[in-house]
Every structure is written in C-alpha cells, then in structure tokens.
C-alpha positions as CSV (number, residue, x, y, z in Angstrom):
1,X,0.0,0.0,0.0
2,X,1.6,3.5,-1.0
3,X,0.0,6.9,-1.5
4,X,-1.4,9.1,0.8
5,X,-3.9,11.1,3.4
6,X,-5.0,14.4,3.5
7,X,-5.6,14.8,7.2
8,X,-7.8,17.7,8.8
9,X,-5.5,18.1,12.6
10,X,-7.5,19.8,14.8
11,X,-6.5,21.9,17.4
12,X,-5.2,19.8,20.7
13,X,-4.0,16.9,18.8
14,X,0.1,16.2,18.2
15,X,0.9,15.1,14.9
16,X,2.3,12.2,15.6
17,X,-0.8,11.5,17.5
18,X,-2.5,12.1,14.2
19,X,-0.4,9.7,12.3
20,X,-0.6,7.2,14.7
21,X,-4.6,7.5,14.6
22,X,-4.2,6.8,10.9
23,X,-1.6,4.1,10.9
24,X,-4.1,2.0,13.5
25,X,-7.3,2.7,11.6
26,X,-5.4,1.2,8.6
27,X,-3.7,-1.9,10.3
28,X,-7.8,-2.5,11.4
29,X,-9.0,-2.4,7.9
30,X,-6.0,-4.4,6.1
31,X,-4.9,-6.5,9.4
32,X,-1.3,-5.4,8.1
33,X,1.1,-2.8,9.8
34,X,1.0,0.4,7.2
35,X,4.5,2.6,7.1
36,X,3.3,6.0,7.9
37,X,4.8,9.2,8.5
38,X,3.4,13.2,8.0
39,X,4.8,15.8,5.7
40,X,5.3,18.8,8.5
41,X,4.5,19.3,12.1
42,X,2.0,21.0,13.1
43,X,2.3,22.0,16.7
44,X,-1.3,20.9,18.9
45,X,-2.6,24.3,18.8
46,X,-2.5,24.4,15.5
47,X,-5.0,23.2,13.0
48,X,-5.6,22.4,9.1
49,X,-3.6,20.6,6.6
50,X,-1.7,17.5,8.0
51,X,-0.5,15.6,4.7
52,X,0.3,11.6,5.3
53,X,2.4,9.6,3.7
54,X,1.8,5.7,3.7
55,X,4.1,3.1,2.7
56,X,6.8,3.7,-0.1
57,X,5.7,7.5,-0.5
58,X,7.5,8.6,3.1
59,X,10.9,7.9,0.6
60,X,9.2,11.5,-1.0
61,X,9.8,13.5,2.1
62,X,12.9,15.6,1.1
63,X,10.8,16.8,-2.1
64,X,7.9,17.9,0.0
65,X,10.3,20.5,1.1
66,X,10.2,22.3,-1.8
67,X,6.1,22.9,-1.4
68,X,4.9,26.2,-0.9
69,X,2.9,25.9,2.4
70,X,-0.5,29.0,3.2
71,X,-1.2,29.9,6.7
72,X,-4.1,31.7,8.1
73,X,-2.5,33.3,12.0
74,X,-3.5,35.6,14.2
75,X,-0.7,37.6,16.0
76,X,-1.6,39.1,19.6
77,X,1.0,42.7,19.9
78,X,2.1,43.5,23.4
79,X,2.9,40.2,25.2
80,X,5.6,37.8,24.6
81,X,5.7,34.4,25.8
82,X,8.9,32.0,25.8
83,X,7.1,29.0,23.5
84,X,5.7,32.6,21.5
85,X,2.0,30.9,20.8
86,X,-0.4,31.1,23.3
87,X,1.0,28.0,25.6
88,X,4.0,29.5,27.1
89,X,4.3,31.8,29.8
90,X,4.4,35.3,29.4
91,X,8.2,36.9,29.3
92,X,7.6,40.4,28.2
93,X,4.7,43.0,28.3
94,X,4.0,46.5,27.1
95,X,0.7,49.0,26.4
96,X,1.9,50.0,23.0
97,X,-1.5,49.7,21.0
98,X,-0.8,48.6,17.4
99,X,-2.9,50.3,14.6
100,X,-3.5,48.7,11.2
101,X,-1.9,51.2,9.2
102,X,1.5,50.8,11.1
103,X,1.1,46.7,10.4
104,X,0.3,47.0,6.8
105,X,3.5,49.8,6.5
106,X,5.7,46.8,8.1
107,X,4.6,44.1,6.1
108,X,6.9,44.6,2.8
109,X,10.4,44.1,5.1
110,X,9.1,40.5,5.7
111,X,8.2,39.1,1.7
112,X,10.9,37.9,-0.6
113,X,13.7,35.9,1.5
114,X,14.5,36.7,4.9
115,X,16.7,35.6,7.1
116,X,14.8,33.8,10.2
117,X,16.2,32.5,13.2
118,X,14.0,29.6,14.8
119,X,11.8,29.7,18.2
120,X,14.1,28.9,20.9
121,X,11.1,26.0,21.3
122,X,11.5,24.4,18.0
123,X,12.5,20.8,16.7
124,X,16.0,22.0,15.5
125,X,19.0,20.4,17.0
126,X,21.5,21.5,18.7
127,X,23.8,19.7,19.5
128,X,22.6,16.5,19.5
129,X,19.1,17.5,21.5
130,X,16.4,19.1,20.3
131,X,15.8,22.9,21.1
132,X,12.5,22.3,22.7
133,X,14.6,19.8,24.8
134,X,17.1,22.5,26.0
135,X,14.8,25.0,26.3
136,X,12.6,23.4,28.9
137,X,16.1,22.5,30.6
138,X,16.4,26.2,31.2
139,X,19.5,26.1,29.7
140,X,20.3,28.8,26.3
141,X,19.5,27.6,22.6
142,X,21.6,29.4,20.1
143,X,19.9,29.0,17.1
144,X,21.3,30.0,13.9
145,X,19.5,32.4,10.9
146,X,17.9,30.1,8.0
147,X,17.3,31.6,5.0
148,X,13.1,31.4,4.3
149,X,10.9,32.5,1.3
150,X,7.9,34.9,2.1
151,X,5.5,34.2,-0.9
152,X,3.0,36.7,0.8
153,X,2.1,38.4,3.7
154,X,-1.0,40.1,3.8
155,X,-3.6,41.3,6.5
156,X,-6.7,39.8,6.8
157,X,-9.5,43.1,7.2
158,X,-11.6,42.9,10.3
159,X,-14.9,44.3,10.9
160,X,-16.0,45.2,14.3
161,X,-13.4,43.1,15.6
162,X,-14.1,40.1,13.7
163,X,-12.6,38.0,11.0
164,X,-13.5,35.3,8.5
165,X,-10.9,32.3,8.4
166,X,-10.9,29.9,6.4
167,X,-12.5,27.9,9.1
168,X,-15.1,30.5,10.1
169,X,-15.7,33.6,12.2
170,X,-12.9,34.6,15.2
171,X,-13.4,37.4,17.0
172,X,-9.8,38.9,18.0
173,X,-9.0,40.4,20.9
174,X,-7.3,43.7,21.8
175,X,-3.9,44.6,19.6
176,X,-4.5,41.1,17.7
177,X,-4.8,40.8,14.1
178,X,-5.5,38.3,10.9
179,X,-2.9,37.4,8.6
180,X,-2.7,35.1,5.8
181,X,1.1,33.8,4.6
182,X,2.3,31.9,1.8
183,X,5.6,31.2,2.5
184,X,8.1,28.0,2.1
185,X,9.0,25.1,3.9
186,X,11.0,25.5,7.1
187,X,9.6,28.9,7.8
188,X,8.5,29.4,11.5
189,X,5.0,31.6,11.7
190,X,5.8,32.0,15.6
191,X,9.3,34.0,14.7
192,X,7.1,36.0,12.0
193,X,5.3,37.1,14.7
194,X,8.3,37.8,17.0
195,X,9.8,39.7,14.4
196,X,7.0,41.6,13.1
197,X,6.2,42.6,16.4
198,X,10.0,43.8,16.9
199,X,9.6,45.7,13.6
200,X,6.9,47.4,15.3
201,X,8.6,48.3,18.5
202,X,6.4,46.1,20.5
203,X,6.7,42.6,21.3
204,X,4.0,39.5,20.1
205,X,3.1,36.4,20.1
206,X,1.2,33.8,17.6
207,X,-2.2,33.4,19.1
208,X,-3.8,31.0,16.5
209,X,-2.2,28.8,13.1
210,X,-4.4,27.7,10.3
211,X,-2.2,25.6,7.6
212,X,-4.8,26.3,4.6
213,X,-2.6,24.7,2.1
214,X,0.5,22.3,2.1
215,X,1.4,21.7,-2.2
216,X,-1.0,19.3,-3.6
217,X,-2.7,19.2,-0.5
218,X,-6.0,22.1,0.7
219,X,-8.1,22.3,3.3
220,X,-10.8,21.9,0.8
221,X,-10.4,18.7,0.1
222,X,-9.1,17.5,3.3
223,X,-10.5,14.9,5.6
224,X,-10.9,14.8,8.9
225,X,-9.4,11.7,11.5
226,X,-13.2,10.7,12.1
227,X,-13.9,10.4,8.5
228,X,-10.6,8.6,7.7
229,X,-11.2,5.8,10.6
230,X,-15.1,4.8,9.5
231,X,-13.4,4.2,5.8
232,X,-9.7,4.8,5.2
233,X,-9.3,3.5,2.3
234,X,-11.9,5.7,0.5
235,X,-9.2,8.5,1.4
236,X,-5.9,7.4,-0.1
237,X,-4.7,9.3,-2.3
238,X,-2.5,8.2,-5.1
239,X,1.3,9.2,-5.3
240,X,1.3,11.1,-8.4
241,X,-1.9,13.6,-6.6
242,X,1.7,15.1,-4.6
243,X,3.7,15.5,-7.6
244,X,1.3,17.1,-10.0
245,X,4.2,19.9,-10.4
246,X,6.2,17.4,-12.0
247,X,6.1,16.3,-16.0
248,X,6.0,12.3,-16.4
249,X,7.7,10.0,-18.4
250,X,6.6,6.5,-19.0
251,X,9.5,4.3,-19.8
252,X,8.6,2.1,-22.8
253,X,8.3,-1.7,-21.8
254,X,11.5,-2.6,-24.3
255,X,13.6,-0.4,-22.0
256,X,11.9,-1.6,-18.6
257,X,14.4,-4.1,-17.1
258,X,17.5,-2.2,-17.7
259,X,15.6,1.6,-16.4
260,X,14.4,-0.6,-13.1
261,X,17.9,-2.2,-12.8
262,X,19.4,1.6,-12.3
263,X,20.9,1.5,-16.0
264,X,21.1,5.1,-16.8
265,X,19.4,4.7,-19.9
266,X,19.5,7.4,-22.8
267,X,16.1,8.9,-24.0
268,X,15.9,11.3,-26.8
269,X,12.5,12.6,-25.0
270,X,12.8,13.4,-21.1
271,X,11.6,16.0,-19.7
272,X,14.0,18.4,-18.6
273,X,14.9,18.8,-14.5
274,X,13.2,16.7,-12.5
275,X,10.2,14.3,-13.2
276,X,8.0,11.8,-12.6
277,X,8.9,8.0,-14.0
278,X,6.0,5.9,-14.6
279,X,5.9,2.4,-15.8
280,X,2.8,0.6,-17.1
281,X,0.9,4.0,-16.0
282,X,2.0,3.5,-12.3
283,X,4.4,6.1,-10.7
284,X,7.5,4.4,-9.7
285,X,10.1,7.1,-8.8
286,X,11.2,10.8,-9.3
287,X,14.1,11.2,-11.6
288,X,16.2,14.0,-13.3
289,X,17.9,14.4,-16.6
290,X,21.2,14.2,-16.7
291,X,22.4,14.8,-20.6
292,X,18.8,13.1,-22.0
293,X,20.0,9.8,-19.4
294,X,17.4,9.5,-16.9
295,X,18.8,8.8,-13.0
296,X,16.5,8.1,-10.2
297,X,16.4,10.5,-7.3
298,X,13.5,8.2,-5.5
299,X,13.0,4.9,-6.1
300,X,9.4,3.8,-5.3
C-alpha cells in the first residue's frame, strides 16, 4: 500500500498522535502494519492541513520541502511568551496599541527571503538534543539564521473586531490581528510574529495557526481523523496527486528491465529537470535528466 492522506488536525492533537490515529485505523482495515509518516509538524494548537504519507511515498519527504505551504495566523501585539503561541508563559509586556496602518506599512520588510532565526522552542537540533529539549532544561539555545521565502504576507481586514478564516468567524482580541502567509517550507510563523512585532517596537506572540494549504494538499479537500477511521481507504490518495508539479515519463516496456535495474538509460524525450517515471501508467520514482539519461532521485 503507498499513497497518501490528506488529514484535517485539529487543534489539541500532536501530529504524531495524528499519524498514529491513521496508521491503527489502517492496520484495522487491512490487518497489516502500514509505514506511515506526516509531511510537516503541526504543533497541537495548530490546526488544518496534515499531509500523510503511507508506505513507499515517506521515501518523497525531502521533495515535499520544496512545497509552498499558506497559513491563516492571528498575532496578539504587546505580550511575549517563551514558546511565543499562546501555551507558554508570558516573558515580556507592554501597552503600545498597534494600529492597522502601522502593520500594513511593516509588512513589505518580511516578503521575498529573509533571514529567520528559529523559536528557541523548536524541533532543530542542537547539539545533538532538540531545542525544545534544552529550552525546557532552562539552559540557552543558540539557534542560527535560515534563509526562508515569504510568498506573501498580507492582513486579513476585520470588521467590528471580527474576521472570517478559512475555518469561520474569530473574533480577536485587543492589539491582535489576521494574517494570511504563503511562505516556504521551514519557515517558522511564531518567529514572524516575534519579528514583526520587533519591527513594530512592541513585542508579540502567535495566538492562532491555520495551515490552509501544504502543495498538492487544501483544506478543501481535506478529511478529517473521524472520517478517515469509519473508511480509510476511500481517502488514499494516489502518489502522483503530490507531484502534480512534475512532467511524467513512461519508460517504454523494451527499456523496462534495464531503467528498473538503475541503468542510466539514454532517452531522446525526457523532460527536462526533475520528473516523474512511470511504468505501465504507475508512478514508480522521481528522476532527473542528466544529458537526456534518466537517474533516479526516488525509487518507489
């Protein structure tokens, strides 16, 4: 079994308490163990988009770094807390009150690629431990810059002191505001906050996270861990529904044993870059051209 699930995480649930929610509904249904793994954390108090691997796709991992990942947040201006979301406890406060022209005037430093350096609560390692890890230990996390791609940054109007998300009506609380962000992956929507808030001589934290979108994978279409366990396997998704992005090329059946055997065959009519190899009308790996010979990058 290979392909994959686009799973609705709602707010309170890990995701690896997601994946393991799928990987149990599925060993119920086939009476096999199923590989699974998920495409991006998102924290528990963050909801939307959780795309799951199962079974050979996982191997696709390192490409689904290269999707382009939407957020809906809301930022709350004037408190910071240590986790900077809502769960940590509070480190710095001011009144400053933020108005929306100041926020929209701040918002063009922060598209095109920044350099961003990680919540001190983050999965990144540090020497050998994870931040998180060190953080809770009380002890200082050093964490370097990465360079991360703002798409687009844009606020979300309110009216009255409401907002429409993408998962319905949120009424936001004093110096907090809407955003939506396109951004790639690896970018941290808690240090955007941090930052934007330092940008506007206040501090801040993330009160909210909404992944709309994740690649392939939308909130529209997504399905929630209820749904998924009364009929998982109405909800797999085929391989190639990720890699849409990519052209294909089906090796002809005269050619099959020595492409499969990792013979770097030459081919008058790859595609150029990277693409999709299918054989018989099945996606079997991802591939690039190297002078018209095709070599596997992921073998399926």
């Amino acid at each position: 079994m290979k392909g994959f699930v686009n799973l609705y995480k709602p707010i309170g649930m890990s995701s690896s308490h997601a994946v393991g929610k799928v990987k149990r509904a599925l060993q119920l249904t086939t009476g096999e163990k199923q590989k699974v793994g998920h495409f991006g954390t998102l924290d528990p108090l963050a909801c939307g988009v959780l795309p799951i691997a199962i079974g050979n796709a996982t191997r696709l991992f390192d490409l689904s770094q290269e999707k382009v990942k939407v957020y809906q947040a809301t930022f709350k201006f004037g408190i910071e807390t240590d986790t900077l979301d809502g769960e940590g406890q509070i480190t710095s406060q001011n009144d400053k009150v933020i108005q929306e022209h100041d926020v929209l005037n701040a918002l063009s430093a922060f598209r095109g690629k920044i350099a961003q350096i990680p919540p001190a609560y983050s999965a990144k390692s540090v020497g050998g431990k994870r931040a998180y890890e060190l953080a809770r230990e009380g002890k200082s996390v050093d964490l370097r810059a990465k360079e991360v791609e703002i798409f687009d940054f844009k606020l979300i109007p309110s009216t009255g002191g409401k907002v429409i998300l993408r998962d319905g009506e949120h009424t936001l609380d004093t110096n907090e505001f809407a955003f939506e962000i396109a951004c790639s992956s690896g970018t941290y929507i808690r240090s955007l906050a941090r930052d934007l808030a330092g940008t506007l001589d206040t501090v801040g934290y993330m009160s909210s996270l909404l992944r709309v979108q994740s690649g392939a994978f939308s909130l529209d279409d997504a399905v929630t861990v209820e749904e998924f366990e009364k009929n998982p396997l109405e909800h797999i998704l085929p391989i190639g529904f990720a890699l849409g992005k990519y052209a294909e090329f089906e090796i002809p059946q005269e050619c099959e044993k020595h492409v499969m055997n990792g013979v770097a065959v030459h081919f008058d009519n790859l595609p150029q870059g990277v693409f999709q190899v299918k054989l018989s009308g099945e996606v079997v790996g991802i591939a690039k051209n190297e002078d018209n010979k095709l070599r596997f990058i992921v073998r399926l």
